[in-house]
N, C-alpha and C positions, 0 to 999 in steps of 0.2 A: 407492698407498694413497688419495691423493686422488682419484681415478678413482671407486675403490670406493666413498666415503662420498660423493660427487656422485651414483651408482647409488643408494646406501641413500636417498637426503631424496627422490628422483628416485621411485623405489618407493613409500615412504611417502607420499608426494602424491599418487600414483593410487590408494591403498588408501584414500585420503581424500574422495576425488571419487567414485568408485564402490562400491556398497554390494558388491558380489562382482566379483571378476574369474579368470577360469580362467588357468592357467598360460602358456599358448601365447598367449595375450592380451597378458601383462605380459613376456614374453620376446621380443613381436615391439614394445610400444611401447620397452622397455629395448636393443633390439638385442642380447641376450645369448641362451644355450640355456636349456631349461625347467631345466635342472640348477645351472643359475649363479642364477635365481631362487630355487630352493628352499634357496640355502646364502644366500643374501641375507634370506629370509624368517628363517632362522633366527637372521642375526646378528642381525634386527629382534628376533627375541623373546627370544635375550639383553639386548639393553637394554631390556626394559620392555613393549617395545611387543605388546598382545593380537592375535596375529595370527590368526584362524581361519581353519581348512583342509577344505572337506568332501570327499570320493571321491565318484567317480561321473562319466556322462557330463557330468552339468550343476554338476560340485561346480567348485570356485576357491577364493579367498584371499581373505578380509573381515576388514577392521580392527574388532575389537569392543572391549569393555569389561573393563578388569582391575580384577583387587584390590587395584592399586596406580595413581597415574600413572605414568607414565616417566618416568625421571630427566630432566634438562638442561631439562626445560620448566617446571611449574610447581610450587610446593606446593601444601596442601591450601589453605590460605589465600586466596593469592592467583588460585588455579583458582576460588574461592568467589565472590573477588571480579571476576573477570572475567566470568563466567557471568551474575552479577546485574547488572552493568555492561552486557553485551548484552542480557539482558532489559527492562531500564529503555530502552534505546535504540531497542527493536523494538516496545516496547509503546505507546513516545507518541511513535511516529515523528518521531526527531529529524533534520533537513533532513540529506540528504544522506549519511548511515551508515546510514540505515533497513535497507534490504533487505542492505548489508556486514555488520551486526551478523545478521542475521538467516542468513547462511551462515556466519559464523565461531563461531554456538551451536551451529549444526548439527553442525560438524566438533568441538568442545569435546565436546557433548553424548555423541557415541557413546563417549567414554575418559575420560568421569568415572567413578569406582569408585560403588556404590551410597550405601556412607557420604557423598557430598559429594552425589549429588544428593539424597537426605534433606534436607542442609542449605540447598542454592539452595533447591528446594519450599518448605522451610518461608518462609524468605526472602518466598517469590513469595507464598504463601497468605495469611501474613500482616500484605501491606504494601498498602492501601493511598492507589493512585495521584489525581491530583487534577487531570491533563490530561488529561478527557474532555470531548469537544466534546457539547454537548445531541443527541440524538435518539440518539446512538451507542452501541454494546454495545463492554466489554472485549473484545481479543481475546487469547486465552490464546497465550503463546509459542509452546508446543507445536503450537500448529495451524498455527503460521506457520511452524515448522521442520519440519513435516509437508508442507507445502504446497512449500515449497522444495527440500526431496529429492524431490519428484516431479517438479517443475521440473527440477530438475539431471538426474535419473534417465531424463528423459525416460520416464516410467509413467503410462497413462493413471489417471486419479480419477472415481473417485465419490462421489457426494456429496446431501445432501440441501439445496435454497435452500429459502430462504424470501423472498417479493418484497418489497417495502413494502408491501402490505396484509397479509403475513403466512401469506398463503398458502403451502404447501411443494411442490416440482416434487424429483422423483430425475434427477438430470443426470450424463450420464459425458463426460468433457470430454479433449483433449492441453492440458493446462497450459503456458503457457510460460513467464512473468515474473510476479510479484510488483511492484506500486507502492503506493506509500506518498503521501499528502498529509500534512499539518497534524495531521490528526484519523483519518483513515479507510486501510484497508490494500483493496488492490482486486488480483484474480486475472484477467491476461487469459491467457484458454483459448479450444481451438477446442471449438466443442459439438458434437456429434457427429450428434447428434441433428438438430439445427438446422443442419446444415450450414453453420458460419459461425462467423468470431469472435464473443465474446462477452466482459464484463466481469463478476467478481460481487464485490460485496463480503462480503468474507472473515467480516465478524462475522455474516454469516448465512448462513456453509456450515458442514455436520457431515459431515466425511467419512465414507464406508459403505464401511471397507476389507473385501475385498484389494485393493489399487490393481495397477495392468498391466494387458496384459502392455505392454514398449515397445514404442515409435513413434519414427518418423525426425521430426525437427523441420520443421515446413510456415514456409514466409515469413512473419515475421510482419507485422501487418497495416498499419504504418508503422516506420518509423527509428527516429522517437521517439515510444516509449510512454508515457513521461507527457504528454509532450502531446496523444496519444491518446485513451487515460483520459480527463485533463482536459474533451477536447471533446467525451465520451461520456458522461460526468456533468452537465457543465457545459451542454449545447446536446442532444447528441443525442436524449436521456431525453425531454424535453421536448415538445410540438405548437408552441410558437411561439419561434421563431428571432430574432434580430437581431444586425445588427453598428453597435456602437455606436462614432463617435470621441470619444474624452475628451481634452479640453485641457488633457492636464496628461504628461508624461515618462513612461515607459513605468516609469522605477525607483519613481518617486512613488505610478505606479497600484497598483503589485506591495508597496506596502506595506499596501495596505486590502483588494485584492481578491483572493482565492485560489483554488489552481487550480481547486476543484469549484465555483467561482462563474462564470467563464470561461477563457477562453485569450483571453489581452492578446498584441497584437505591437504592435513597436515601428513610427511611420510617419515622423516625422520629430522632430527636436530639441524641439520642443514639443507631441507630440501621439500616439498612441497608438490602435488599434483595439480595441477588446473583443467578443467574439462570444460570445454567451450564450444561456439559453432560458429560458424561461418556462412556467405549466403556460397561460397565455394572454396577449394582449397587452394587458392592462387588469392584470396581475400584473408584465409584463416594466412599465409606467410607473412602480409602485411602486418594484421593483428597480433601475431606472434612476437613481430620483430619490434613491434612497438611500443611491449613491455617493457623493455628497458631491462631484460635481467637473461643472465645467462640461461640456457634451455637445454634440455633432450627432446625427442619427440620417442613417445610411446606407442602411441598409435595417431592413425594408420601409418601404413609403411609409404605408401604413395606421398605421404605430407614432405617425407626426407625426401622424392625426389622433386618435388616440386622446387622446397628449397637450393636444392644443386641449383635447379636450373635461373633460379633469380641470384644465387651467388657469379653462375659464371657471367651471366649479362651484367651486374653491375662489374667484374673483372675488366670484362669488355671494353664497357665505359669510362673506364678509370684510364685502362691504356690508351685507348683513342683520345679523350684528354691530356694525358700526361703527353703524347706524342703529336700535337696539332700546334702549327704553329701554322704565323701567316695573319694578314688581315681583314676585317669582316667589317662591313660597311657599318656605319654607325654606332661601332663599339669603340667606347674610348680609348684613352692608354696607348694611341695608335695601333689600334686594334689586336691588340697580342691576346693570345686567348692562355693564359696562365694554367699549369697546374695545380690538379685537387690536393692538398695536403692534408693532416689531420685524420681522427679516425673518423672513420663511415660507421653510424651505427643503426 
């Protein structure tokens, strides 16, 4: 008996992970005969669970959606409330459950009955949210749990971008992973097209389904993808480079700077690299000077003189301030135009 109900959860988890699977599939991952599968499918859908079955060369076994849940897992309530719980999670990418929430909707979603998803929708249409980072578009759940099943499905996508000028490109891409920062959801895929990895962020794709047919998963393009990401938003986008040391702990830097700003490593007990970019290096000074924390500049050599040269112009400005005296029409105080005091930072 125990054998059998380790077979059923065992069953159930692949009809969860794949959107169809043929019989001789699920009887050669079960180690069982196609016949011992279809008396298993059937206990499944004595208890509850919507199993559908199509005929045919290309028919199988897909977990779908009842008119009920299945007993032992959740109410209507609390299915209500878990749904909206992973929506809220996926929507303002909360550290480190971002893309977890966004596969556990996935698998919720396909066995809500219609009445509850009525109710999450309504939920979602009329809430809302108030963690959006400036320049960035909502991205609806649904596209992230679209995006995810192709991911998992390994299906190719298509899709319509739009770039930052807003221009739109039709792209058919092997999706791999989903990353999440702070603010932004980001798709790395190989492009087809392009013969290459590529990044998109999500709140500017519309997918152009039918998605497929699959694909074997290619290497993807490092270990870690968000740091990846990170150094593809944060540096590669970019014409002008730099790796900055800041004089301050690597935990210290990581609480002001975020990944789509750079990718921080840690170098020793007091000190920290950050590698960044800029759309030039008269923008990377600004950016620089805006962390707030003491610096070297490692590379390039040109980034130091750039810096000279906006130290001596605000010099400039300090003196011509501090030495301006006299009255200027409309300014108060009898127009005296005071000295800068304080540090400049």
């Amino acid at each position: 008996m125990l054998e059998t109900s380790a077979r059923l959860l065992r069953l159930l988890s692949l009809l969860q992970t794949h959107r169809e699977w043929s019989g001789a599939d699920l009887a050669e991952r079960l180690g069982v005969t196609p016949r011992t599968v279809r008396r298993d499918v059937d206990r499944l859908r004595e208890l509850g669970y919507p199993v559908n079955a199509s005929r045919g060369t290309g028919g199988g076994y897909q977990l779908g959606a009842g008119a009920e849940l299945p007993p032992l897992l959740l109410d209507d309530d609390e299915a209500v409330a878990v749904a909206v719980g992973l929506r809220t999670a996926a929507g303002h990418g909360i550290e480190g459950i971002g893309e977890t929430s966004v596969r556990a909707l996935a698998k919720l979603e396909q066995v809500l009955p219609n009445r509850l998803r009525r109710r999450v929708g309504a939920l979602n249409a009329f809430t809302v949210p108030m963690l959006r980072g400036p320049g960035t578009s909502a991205v609806d759940a649904s596209l992230l749990t679209e995006l995810a099943a192709v991911c998992r499905d390994s299906e190719r996508l298509r899709f319509e971008y739009r770039d930052h000028g807003g221009s739109a490109s039709r792209r058919t891409v092997e999706p791999l992973r989903l990353v999440c920062t702070e603010r932004l959801w980001y798709l790395v895929a190989w492009d087809l097209d392009r013969d290459d990895w590529r990044t998109f962020r999500v709140d500017r794709i519309t997918p152009k389904p039918p998605h497929g047919p699959r694909f074997e998963p290619r290497t993807p393009p490092a270990a870690d993808l968000a740091a990846y990401v990170s150094q593809g938003v944060s540096t590669r986008a970019y014409a002008a480079h730099a790796v900055i040391r800041l004089l301050v702990p690597v935990e210290e830097a990581r609480l002001r700077i975020s990944p789509s700003a750079g990718v921080l490593e840690p170098e020793s007990e007091g000190t920290c690299l950050l590698r960044t970019g800029a759309a030039s290096l008269d923008l990377m000074v600004i950016r620089v000077m805006m962390l707030g924390f003491d610096f070297e500049v490692v590379e390039p050599a040109e980034l130091t003189d750039h810096i000279r040269t906006v130290r001596d112009r605000l010099d400039r400005a300090l003196q011509r301030t501090g030495s301006t005296t006299g009255r200027v029409s409309g300014v108060p105080n009898g127009g005296r135009v005071f000295p800068v005091s304080g540090q400049c930072s």
